[in-house]
N, C-alpha and C positions, 0 to 999 in steps of 0.2 A: 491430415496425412493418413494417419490412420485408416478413417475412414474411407477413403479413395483407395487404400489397397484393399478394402476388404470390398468394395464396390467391384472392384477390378475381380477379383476371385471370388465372386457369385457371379461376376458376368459371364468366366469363361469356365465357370463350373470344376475348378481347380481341385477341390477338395469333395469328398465326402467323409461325412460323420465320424467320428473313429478312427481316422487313418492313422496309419504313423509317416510319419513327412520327416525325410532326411533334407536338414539344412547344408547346401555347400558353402562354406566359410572361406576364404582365402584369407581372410585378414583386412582387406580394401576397405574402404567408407561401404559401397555396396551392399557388401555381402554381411558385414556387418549390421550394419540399417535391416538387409532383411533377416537377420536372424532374431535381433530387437523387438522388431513389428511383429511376427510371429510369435514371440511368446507373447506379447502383449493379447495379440489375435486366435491364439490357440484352441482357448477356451470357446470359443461361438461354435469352431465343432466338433469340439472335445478330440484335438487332434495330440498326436504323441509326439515330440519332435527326438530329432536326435540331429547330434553335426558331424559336418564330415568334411575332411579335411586332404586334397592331395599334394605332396611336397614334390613338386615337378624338378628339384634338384639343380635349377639352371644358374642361382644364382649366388651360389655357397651359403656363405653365414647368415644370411640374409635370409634367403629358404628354411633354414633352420629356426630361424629365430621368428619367421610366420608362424612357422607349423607350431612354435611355443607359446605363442599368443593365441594361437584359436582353444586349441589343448586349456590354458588358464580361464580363457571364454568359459569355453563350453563346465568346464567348473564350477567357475562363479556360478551359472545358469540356474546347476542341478544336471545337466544335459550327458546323454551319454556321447560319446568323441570318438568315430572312425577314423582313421587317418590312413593313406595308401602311399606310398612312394613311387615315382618313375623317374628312371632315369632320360628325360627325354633331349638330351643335348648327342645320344649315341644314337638317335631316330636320323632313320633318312630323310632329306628332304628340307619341307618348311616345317619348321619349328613351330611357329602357330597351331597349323593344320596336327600335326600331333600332341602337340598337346592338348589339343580338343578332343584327339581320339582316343587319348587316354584317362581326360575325365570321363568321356562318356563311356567307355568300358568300366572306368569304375563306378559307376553312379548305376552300370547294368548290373554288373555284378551283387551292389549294396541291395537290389530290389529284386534278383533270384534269388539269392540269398534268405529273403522273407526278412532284413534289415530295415526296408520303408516301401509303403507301397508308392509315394511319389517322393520326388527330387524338387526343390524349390532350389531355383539359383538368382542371383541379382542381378541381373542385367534392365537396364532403366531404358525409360523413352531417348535417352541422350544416346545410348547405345543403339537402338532400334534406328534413329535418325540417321547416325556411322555407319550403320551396315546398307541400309537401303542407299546413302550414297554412293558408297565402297562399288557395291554388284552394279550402278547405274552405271558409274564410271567402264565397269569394265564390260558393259553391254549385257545386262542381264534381262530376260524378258518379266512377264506377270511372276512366274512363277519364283522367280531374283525378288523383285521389289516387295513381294508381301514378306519379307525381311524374316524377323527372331518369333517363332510363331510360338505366342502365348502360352500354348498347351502342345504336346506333342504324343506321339503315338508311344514312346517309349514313354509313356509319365516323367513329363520332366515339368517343370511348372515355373511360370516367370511373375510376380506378384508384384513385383516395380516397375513392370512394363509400362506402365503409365504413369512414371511419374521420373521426371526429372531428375539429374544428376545433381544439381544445385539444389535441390528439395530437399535430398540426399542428406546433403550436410544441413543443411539447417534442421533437419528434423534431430539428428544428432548430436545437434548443440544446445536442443532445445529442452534435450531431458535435463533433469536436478542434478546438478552436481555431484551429487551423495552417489548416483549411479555409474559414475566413474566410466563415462565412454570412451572409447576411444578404438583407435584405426590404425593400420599400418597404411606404408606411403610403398607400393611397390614402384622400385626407381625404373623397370625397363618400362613402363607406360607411359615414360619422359622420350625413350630410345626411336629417335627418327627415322632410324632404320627401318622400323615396321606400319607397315602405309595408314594400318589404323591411326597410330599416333600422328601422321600427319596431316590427317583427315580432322582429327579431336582439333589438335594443338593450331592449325595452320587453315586449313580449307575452310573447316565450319567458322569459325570466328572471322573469316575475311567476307562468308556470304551473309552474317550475320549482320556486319558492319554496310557492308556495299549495295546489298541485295535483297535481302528480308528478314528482318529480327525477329519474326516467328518461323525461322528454317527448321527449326527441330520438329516444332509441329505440323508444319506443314510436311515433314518426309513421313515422322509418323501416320498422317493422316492417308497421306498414301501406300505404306504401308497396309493398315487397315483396309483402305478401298480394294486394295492386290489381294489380300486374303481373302476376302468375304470374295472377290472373284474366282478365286483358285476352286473355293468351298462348290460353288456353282460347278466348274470343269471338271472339277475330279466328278462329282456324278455322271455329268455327261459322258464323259472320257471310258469312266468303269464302264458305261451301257456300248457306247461303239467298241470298246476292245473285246468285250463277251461276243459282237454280233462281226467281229472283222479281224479281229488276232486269231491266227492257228497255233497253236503250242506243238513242235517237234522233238521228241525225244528227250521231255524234259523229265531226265533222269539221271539220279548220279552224279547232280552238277554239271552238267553238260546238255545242250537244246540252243534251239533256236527258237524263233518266232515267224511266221507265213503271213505276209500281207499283199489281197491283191492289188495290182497297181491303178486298176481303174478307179477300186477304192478311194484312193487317197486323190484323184486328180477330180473325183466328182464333188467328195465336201467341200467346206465350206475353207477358204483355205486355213483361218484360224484353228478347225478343228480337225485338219490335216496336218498341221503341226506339231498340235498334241499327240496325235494317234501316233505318229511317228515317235515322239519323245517318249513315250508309253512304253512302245517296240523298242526303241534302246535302250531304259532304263532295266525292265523284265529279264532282260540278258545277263546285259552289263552289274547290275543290283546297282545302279548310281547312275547322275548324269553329270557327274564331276569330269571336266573337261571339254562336253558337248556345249557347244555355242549354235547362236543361228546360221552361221555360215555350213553348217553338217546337216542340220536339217533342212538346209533351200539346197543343199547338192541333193540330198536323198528323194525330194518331192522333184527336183529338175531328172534325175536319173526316172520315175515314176511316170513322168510327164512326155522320157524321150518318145520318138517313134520308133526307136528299134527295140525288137525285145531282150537284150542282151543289156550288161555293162554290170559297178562293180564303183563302191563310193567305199574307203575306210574313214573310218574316225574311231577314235582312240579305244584299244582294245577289241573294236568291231569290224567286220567287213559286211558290207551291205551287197548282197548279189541279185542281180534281174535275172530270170529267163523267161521268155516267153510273157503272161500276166502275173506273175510270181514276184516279189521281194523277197529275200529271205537274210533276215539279222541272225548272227552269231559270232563268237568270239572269234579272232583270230586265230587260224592255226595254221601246221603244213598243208602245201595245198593237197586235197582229198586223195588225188591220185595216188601222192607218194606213200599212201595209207593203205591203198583198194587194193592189194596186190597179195591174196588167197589163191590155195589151190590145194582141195583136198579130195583122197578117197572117198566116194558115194557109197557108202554097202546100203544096200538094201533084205530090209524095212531096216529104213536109219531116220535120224531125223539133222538136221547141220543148223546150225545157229550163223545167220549172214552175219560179217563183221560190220559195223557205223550203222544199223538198222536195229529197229524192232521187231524184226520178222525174224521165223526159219521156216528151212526149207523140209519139208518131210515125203521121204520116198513110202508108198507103200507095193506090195508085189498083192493082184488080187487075179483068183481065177478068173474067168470069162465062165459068167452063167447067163442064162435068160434072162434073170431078173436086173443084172447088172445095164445099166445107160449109158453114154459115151457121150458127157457134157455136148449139150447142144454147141454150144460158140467154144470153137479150141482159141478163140481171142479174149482169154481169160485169164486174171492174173492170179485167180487165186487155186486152179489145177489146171492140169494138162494129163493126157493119156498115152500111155507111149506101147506099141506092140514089144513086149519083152522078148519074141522069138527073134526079131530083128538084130538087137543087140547083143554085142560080145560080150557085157556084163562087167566091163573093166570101165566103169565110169568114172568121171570125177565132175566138182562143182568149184566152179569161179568164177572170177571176181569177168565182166567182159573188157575185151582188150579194145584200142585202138586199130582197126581193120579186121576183125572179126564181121563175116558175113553166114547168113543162112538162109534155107527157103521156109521161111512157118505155112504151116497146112493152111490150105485156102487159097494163097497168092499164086501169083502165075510164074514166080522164079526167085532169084536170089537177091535178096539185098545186105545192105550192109547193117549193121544193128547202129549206127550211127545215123544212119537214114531212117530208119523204123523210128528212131527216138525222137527225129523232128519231125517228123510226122503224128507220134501221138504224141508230143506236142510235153515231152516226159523233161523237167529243170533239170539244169544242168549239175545242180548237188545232190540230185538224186542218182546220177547215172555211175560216178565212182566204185560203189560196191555191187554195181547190178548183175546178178547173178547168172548164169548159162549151164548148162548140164551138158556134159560132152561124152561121148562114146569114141575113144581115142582122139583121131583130129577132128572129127566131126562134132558141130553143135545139134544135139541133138530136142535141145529145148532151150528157152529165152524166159524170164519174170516175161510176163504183160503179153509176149508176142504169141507162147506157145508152142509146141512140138514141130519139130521140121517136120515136112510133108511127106518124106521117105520110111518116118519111122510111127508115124501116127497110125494111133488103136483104132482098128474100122471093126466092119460088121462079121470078116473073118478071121479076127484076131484070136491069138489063143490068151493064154496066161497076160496081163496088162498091168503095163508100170502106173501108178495113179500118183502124179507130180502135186503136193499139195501145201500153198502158205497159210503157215498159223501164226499168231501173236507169241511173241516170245518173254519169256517170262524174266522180268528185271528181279534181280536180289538184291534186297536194301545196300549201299553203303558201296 
């Protein structure tokens, strides 16, 4: 037994030399068993252990009287004993799900803290086996089935992963009496109410009996095959999202992400489905909730023939325009946002509201040496004859029936026209900017200076319209 965890923890490279390793104790056979085998196994790499203990508060006396057996535990040992309290029965929601999320805050906490550099917790192949059928059942893909993964990015480390729940105890019976074993029996793991248990109690033992008495290994084993694939697609994955994700405004907690749609309709479709899962996780920081049925709307939206339309899934809305996808959170729709309107003085400079830009006026003489941008179809200046205008400017957001003539065209159009025409997505259009000389637009982002008021070759004094990067402040 022994042996085979230590096999297992040189396989997945669990430990280094020295560490210090906090043990998660609950009190169960489990957690018990691996706090046992670890100090048996400590010395191979001169590891430090300590235990750690969270009294999830659910179960009254009973919780109390865990947290007092791990505590005499970790005693006996020599061992030093953290212990954390939650209240998790006041958590919204499913009870499971938070108290996961409050071990794992505390087990982050135990390793900012500079307490362990990894977390070993007991979860065995019996477990591994419950969970990969749990996500099968409820339609989970590759990235579901490679189950409780060994080793994790947060240092968490599972050393009974490979080994049986019935191992379990027999390894604990197995030691000398004198060493005085022993477990607590936590009763809600009896409690049919939670599907795991009746996945444990009910489903595995029926497929075991009917269908195949090596079911455990066998989910395991596919467990393993689902990882060692996942190992594969995350590289692949990292390489298309570097060469196909556009990262928008990601600042402040707040961005989206830019995928073209021919993109996703040329790969391969399995790596179209990733690419997408990628784009909603990046957002969202999760894909809790996301099923296949969100990512075959989002590749069918990708796939329509129009350029237009608009898939939510949970927490996200997914928008088309034109060859554009663009993921990000849900919020008001933009418009009811885009609605600026302020004094121009010049030389000023105005910060556009939901953008990274501003917009910066400058006032410059007309000399010889001075040139008059070749293309007024520029988004990043425009030149405007300053002797034209009244000087009572302002800048905003463009309205719904807003028209102008930009220099070059042969007459007026509508800036809603302009915008399908350069071909400009529809989430970018909300704050797009206009510079106006009372009713008049006197310049457009992208379009350029009306043709009434644009700087020629007898201009005098010249307004110079100019976007810069605007500068984010941490926080």
């Amino acid at each position: 037994m022994l042996n085979r965890i230590a096999q297992t923890i040189e396989r997945y490279r669990m430990f280094e030399a020295g560490q210090k390793v906090g043990v998660a104790v609950s009190g169960g056979a489990d957690s018990v068993c691996l706090l046992h085998a670890l100090v048996e196994l400590a010395p191979r790499w001169s590891l430090r252990l300590s235990v750690l203990h969270l009294d999830h508060q659910l179960r009254g006396r009973e919780s109390r009287e865990d947290a007092t057996f791990v505590r005499e535990l970790a005693r006996n040992l020599g061992l030093p004993f953290v212990i954390r309290e939650a209240d998790i029965a006041s958590s919204p929601g499913n009870l499971e799900q938070a108290a996961r999320r409050a071990r794992l805050a505390f087990f982050r906490d135990v390793v900012a803290a500079g307490g362990a550099d990894r977390v070993a917790v007991g979860h065995t192949r019996s477990d591994q086996a419950e969970t990969v059928l749990y996500r099968f059942l409820r339609g989970s893909g590759t990235a579901g089935l490679s189950g409780i993964r060994p080793v994790t990015s947060q240092g968490i480390v599972r050393p009974l992963i490979e080994v049986d729940r019935s191992q379990v105890t027999q390894f604990l019976s197995s030691f000398p009496a004198s060493r005085g074993i022993s477990w607590r029996e936590d009763s809600s793991n009896s409690d049919p109410a939670f599907a795991r248990n009746r996945i444990r109690h009910r489903l595995l033992p029926q497929l075991v009996r009917e269908w195949n008495p090596a079911i455990v290994q066998t989910l395991a084993n596919t467990a393993d095959w689902a990882l060692a694939e996942e190992a594969y697609w995350k590289t692949e994955i990292d390489r298309l999202a570097a060469l196909h994700l556009t990262a928008e405004h990601f600042t402040a907690g707040r961005g989206a992400i830019l995928v073209r749609a021919d993109t996703l309709t040329a790969l391969p479709l399995a790596a179209a489905r990733r690419l997408v899962r990628r784009a909603l996780e990046l957002v969202k920081t999760d894909l809790l909730g996301i099923d296949f049925r969100h990512v075959s709307e989002i590749l069918e939206l990708a796939a329509g023939p129009t350029g237009t339309g608009r898939v939510q899934v949970p927490q996200l809305d997914i928008c088309r325009s034109f060859k554009w996808l663009r993921v990000s959170r849900r919020s008001r729709p933009p418009a009811a946002m885009a609605g600026y309107r302020w004094a121009a003085t010049v030389p000023g400079t105005l910060e556009v509201p939901g953008t990274d830009f501003a917009i910066c006026l400058e006032l410059i003489e007309k000399t010889e040496t001075f040139e008059v941008p070749e293309s007024v179809y520029n988004s990043e200046m425009g030149c405007l004859d300053w002797r034209r205008l009244s000087g009572s400017l302002e800048l905003r957001n463009w309205k719904a029936g807003d028209q102008y003539q930009p220099s070059g065209s042969t007459g007026e159009a509508k800036i809603k026209t302009l915008f399908q025409q350069a071909r400009i997505p529809v989430w970018e259009r909300a704050y797009w900017p206009v510079l106006t000389d009372g009713d008049s637009i006197i310049w457009a982002r992208h379009f350029g200076p009306a043709a009434a008021f644009v700087a020629g070759p007898g201009s005098g004094p010249v307004l110079r319209i100019r976007e810069m990067a605007r500068e984010v402040t941490a926080g």
